[in-house]
C-alpha positions as CSV (number, residue, x, y, z in Angstrom):
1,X,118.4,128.7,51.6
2,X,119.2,125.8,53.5
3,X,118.8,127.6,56.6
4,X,115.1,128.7,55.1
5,X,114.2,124.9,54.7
6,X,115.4,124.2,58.0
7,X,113.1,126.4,60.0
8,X,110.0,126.0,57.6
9,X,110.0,122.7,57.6
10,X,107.2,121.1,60.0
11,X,109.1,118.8,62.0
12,X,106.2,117.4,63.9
13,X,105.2,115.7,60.8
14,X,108.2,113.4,61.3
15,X,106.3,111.6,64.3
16,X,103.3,111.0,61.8
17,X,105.6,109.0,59.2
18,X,104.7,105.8,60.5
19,X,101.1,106.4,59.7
20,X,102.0,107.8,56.0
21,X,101.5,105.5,53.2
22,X,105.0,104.3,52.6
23,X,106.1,105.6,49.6
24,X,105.1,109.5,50.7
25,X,107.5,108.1,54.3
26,X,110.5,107.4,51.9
27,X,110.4,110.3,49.4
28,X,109.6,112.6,51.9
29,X,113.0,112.2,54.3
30,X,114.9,111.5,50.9
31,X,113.8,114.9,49.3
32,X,115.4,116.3,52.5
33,X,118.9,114.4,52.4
34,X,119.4,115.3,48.8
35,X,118.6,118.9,49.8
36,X,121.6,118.8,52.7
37,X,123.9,116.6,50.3
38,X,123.6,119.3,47.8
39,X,123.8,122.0,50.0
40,X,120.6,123.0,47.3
41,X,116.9,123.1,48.1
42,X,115.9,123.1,44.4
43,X,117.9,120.2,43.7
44,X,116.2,117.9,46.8
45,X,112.8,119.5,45.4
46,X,113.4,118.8,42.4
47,X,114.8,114.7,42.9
48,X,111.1,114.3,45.1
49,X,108.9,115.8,42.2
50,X,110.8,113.4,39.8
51,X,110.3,110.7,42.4
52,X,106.6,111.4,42.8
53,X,105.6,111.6,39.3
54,X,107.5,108.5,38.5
55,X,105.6,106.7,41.2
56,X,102.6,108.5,40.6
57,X,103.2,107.3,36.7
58,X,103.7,103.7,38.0
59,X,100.0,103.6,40.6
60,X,98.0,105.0,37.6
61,X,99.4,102.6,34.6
62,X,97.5,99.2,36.8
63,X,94.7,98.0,34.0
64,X,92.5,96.1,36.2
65,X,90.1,93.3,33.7
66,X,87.5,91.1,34.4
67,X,86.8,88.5,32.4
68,X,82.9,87.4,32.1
69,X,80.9,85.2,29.6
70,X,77.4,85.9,28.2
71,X,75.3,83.5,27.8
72,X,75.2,83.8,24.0
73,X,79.1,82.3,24.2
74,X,80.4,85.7,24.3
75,X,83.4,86.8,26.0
76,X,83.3,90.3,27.7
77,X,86.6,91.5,29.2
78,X,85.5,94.9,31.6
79,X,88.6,97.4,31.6
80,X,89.1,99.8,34.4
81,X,91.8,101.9,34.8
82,X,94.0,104.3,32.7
83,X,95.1,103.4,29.3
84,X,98.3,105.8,28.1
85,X,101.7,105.1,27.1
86,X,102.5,103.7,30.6
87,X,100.1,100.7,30.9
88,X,99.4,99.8,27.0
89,X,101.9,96.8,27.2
90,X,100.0,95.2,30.8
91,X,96.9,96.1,28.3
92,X,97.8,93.9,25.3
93,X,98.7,91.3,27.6
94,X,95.7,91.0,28.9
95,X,93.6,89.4,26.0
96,X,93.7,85.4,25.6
97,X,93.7,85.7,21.5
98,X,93.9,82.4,20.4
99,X,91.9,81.0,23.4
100,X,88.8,83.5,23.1
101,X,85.7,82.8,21.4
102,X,84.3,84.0,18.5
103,X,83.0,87.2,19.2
104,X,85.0,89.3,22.0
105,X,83.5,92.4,23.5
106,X,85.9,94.8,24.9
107,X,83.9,97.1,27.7
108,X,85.4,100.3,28.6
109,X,83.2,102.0,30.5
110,X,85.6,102.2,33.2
111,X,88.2,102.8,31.6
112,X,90.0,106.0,29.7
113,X,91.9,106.5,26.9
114,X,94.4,109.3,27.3
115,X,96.7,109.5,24.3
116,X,97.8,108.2,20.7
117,X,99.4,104.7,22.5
118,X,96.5,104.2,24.1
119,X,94.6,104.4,21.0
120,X,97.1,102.2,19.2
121,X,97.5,100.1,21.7
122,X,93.3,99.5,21.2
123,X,93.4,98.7,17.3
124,X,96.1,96.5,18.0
125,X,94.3,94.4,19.9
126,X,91.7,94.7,17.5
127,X,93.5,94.0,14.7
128,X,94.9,90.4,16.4
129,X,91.7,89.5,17.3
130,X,90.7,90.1,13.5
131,X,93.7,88.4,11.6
132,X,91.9,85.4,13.9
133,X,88.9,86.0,12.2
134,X,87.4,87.0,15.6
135,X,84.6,89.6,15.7
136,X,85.5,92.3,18.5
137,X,83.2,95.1,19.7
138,X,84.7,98.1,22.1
139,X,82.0,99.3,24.2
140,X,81.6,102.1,26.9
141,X,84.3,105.0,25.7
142,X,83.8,108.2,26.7
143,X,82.9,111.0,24.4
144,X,86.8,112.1,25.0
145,X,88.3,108.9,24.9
146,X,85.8,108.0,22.1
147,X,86.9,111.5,20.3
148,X,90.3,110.1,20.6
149,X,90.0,106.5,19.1
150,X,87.8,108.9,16.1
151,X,91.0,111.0,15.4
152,X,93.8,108.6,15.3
153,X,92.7,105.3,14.5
């Protein structure tokens, strides 16, 4: 097997490494040691899936927010990004409760939510705004994300 790997594998692509973004540079040469450490193709495919997705997992879960006022007083805090299980604690974070006016508008329109966490993570943020006796209004959802927050909230 090892033998297989060894003559598939596109060598020339080592020169272009440099020009790779850096995490693809690392995982790829390091998918290749664990294969020869092992002595097991599966296992070095394996270890750089794993890598990948956990990577992957971390790029997605940045919430990106910008603050705005309308003129009314209003705050507006514009979400873009993913919200799921990865990224709900940067999103919780990223509301100034006690510091916000009285009416907080929460736009999503660049945003989506992608599971239950995400959903909970919403009404949460919601429901501290509210025990502040804030008025909050989510704006922009998707009809998925919006079928979401429908189902479980």
């Amino acid at each position: 097997m090892i033998m297989v790997a060894f003559e598939a594998f596109d060598w020339k692509s080592l020169k272009s490494l440099s020009k790779m973004p850096w995490i693809d540079a690392i995982i790829m040469p390091f998918t290749v040691a664990i294969a020869l450490w092992t002595n097991d193709l599966a296992d070095g495919v394996l270890v750089g899936v794993i890598l990948s997705t956990l990577i992957f997992s971390w790029k997605i879960a940045q919430i990106k927010v910008v603050k705005s006022f309308e003129p009314d007083g209003t705050k507006q805090y514009t979400v873009s990004g993913q919200i799921f299980f990865g990224s709900i604690a940067n999103f919780i974070e990223l509301f100034n409760y006690i510091e916000d006016p009285a009416t907080v508008v929460i736009n999503l329109h660049q945003a989506h939510v992608w599971d239950h966490a995400a959903v909970t993570a919403i009404s949460k943020v919601i429901s501290r705004y509210q025990k502040l006796n804030k008025n909050v209004v989510v704006l922009g959802l998707n009809q998925e994300s919006e079928s979401l927050m429908r189902n479980f909230s």
